[in-house]
C-alpha positions as MATLAB code, in Angstrom:
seq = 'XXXXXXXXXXXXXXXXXXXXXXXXXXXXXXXXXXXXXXXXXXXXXXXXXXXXXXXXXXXXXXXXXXXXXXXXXXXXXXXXXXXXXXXXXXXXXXXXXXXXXXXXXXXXXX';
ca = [
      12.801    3.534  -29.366;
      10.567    6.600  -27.755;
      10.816    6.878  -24.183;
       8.380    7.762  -22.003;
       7.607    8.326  -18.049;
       3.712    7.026  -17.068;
       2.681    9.199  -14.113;
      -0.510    7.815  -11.829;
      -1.279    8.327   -8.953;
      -2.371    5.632   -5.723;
      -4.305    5.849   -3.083;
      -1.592    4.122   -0.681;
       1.782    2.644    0.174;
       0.769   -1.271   -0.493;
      -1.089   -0.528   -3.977;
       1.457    1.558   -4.765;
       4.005   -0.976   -4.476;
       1.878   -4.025   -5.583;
       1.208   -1.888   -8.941;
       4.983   -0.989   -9.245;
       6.157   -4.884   -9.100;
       3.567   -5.812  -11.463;
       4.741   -2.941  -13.942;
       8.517   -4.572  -13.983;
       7.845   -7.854  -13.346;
       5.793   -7.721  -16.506;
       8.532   -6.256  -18.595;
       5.994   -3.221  -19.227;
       8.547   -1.091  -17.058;
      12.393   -0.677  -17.276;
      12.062    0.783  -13.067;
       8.925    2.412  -11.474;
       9.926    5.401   -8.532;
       7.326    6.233   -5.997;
       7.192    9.322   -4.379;
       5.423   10.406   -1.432;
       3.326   10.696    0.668;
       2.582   13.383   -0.963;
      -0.836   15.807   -0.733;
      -3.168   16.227   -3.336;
      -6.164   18.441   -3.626;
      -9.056   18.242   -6.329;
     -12.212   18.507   -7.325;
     -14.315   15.301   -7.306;
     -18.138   15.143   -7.509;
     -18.419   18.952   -7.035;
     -16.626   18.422   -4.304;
     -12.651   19.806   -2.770;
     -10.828   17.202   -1.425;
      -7.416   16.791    0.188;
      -6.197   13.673    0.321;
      -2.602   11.603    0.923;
      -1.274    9.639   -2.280;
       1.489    8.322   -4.000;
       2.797    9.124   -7.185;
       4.464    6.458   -9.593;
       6.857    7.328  -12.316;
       6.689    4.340  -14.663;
       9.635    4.427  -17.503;
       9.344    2.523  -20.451;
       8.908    2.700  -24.419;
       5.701    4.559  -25.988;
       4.803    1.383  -28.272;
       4.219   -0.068  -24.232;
       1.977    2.950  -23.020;
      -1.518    0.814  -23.729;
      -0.427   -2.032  -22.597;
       0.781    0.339  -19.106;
      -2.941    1.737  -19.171;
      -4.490   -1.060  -19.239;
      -2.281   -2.772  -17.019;
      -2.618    0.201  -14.583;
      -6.418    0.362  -14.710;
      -6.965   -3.098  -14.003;
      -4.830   -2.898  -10.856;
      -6.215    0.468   -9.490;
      -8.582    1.433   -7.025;
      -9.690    4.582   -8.610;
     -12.983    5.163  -10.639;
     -10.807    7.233  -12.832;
      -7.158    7.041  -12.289;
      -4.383    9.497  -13.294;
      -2.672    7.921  -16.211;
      -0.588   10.716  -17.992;
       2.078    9.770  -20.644;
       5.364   12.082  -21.229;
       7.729   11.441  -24.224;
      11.276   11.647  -23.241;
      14.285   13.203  -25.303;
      17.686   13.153  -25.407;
      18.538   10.281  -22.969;
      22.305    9.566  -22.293;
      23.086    6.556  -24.342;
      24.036    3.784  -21.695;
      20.452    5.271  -20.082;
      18.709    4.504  -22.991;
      20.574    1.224  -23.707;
      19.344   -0.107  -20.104;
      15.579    1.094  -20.809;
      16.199   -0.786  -23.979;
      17.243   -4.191  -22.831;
      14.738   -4.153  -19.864;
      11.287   -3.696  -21.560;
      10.157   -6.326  -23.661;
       9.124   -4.869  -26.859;
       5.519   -5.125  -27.722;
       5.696   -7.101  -30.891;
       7.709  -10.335  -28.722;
       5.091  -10.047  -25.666;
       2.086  -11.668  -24.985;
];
C-alpha cells in the first residue's frame, strides 16, 4: 500500500464538509482534516485575488487518487480546482494498518 494526502481547496465551510463526508463515506478516504479559514491569494483571469477558503487533507492509498479526482471534481464548485497528490513514507505501523482497513481497495469497489 502507497499512502498519500489529496490537498484541494473549497470555497466554504458547508462544501467543505459536504465534500469531506462524501470522501469517507465512500471508502475513498481513511479521514479528511479541514483547515481554515484560511487566506489565499492568486492569480485568476489576469487578475490578483484574495479570497477565504478551506483546505482539505484527504488520506488514502495512491491506487484511490483517480477515483479522489474525480470524485472531488464532480463535487466542487471551482472551474479548476486544486487537486494535488503527495506520496507518504514511513508511516508508523498501527497508522498505516488503520489507513489500511478503512479504504476500500480499488479492485473490490464499484
Amino acid at each position: 500500500m502507497k499512502a498519500i494526502f489529496v490537498f484541494t481547496t473549497v470555497a466554504d465551510l458547508t462544501e467543505a464538509d459536504r465534500l469531506a463526508k462524501t470522501l469517507v463515506e465512500s471508502r475513498l478516504a481513511a479521514c479528511v482534516n479541514r483547515i481554515g479559514p484560511l487566506q489565499s491569494t492568486y492569480r485568476w483571469n489576469e487578475t490578483i485575488e484574495i479570497s477565504a477558503e478551506y483546505l482539505l487533507i484527504v488520506k488514502s492509498e495512491a491506487e484511490r487518487y483517480p477515483d479522489i479526482e474525480r470524485l472531488i471534481r464532480e463535487h466542487h464548485s471551482y472551474a479548476v480546482p486544486e487537486i494535488v497528490s503527495v506520496a507518504l513514507h514511513d508511516l508508523e505501523p498501527n497508522y498505516r494498518h488503520w489507513l489500511e482497513s478503512a479504504v476500500i481497495p480499488a479492485e473490490t469497489s464499484s
